[in-house]
C-alpha positions in Angstrom: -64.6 178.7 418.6 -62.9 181.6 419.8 -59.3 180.4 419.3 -60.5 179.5 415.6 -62.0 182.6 415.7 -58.5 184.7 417.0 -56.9 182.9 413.8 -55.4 179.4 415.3 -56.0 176.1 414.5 -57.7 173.7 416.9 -55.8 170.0 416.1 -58.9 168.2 417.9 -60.9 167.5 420.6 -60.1 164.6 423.2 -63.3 163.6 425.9 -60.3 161.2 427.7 -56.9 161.5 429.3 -55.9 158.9 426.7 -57.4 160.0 423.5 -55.6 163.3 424.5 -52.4 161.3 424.6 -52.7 159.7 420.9 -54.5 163.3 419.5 -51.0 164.5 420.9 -48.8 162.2 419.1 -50.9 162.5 416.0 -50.8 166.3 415.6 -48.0 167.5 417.5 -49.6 170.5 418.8 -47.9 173.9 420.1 -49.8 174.2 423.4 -52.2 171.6 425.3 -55.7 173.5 426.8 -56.5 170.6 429.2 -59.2 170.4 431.3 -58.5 168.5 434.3 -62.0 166.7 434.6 -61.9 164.5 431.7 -63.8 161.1 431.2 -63.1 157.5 432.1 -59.8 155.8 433.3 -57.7 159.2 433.5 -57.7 162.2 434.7 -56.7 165.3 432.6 -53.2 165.9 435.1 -52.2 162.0 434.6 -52.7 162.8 430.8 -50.8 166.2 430.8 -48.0 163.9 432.8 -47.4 161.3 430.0 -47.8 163.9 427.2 -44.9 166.2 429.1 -43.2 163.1 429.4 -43.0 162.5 425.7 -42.3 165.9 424.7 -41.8 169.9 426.1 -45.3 171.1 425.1 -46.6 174.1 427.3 -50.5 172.7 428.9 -53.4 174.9 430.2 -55.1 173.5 432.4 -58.9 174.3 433.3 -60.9 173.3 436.1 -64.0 174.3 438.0 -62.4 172.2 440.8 -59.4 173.8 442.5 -58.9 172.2 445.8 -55.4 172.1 447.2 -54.2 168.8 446.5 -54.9 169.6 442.8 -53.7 173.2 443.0 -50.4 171.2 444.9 -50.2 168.3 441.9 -50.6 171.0 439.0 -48.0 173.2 440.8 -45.8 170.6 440.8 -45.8 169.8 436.7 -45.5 173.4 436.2 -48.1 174.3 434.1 -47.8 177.0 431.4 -51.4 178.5 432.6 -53.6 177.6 435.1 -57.4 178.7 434.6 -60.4 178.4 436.7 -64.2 177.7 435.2 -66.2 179.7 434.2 -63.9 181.6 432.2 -64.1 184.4 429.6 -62.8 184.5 426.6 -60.5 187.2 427.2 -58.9 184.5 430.1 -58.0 182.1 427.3 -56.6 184.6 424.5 -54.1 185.6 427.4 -53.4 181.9 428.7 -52.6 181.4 424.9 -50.5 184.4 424.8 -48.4 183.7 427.4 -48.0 179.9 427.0 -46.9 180.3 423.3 -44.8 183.6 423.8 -46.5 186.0 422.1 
């Protein structure tokens, strides 16, 4: 709601690592908010690493988990924004900001 509401389009909504890979290719998105605790077979990082393998899209990830072996493994894909649950929404319009440049 607030990113609707700040004037941008949300393309969808994925619950798994691969719907968020074939919303991806569908509506070619500018930037990826991807929560790192998604459902079934995939995790949102091994999503994030076949969608950046496909193409340069900037990702946010969130979490509420940020132990470091994940902090390591995000660090390592070089994430356009990195943000921690719970979050305001103030924390998201300046993830957005930054990831897209503006």
């Amino acid at each position: 709601m607030t990113i609707e509401r700040d004037g941008d389009n949300v393309s969808g909504i994925a619950a798994s690592g691969q719907d968020a890979i074939s919303l991806t290719d569908e509506t070619n998105p500018d930037v990826i908010l991807m929560d790192i605790g998604l459902q079934r077979y995939m995790n949102g990082i091994e999503a994030a690493e076949i969608i950046k393998e496909k193409i340069n899209i900037p990702v946010i990830f969130l979490t509420a988990h940020s132990d470091n072996k994940i902090l390591q493994r995000i660090h390592s894909m070089k994430p356009a924004y990195f943000i921690s649950k719970p979050f305001t929404d103030d924390d998201l319009r300046i993830a957005l900001k930054l990831s897209l440049g503006r």
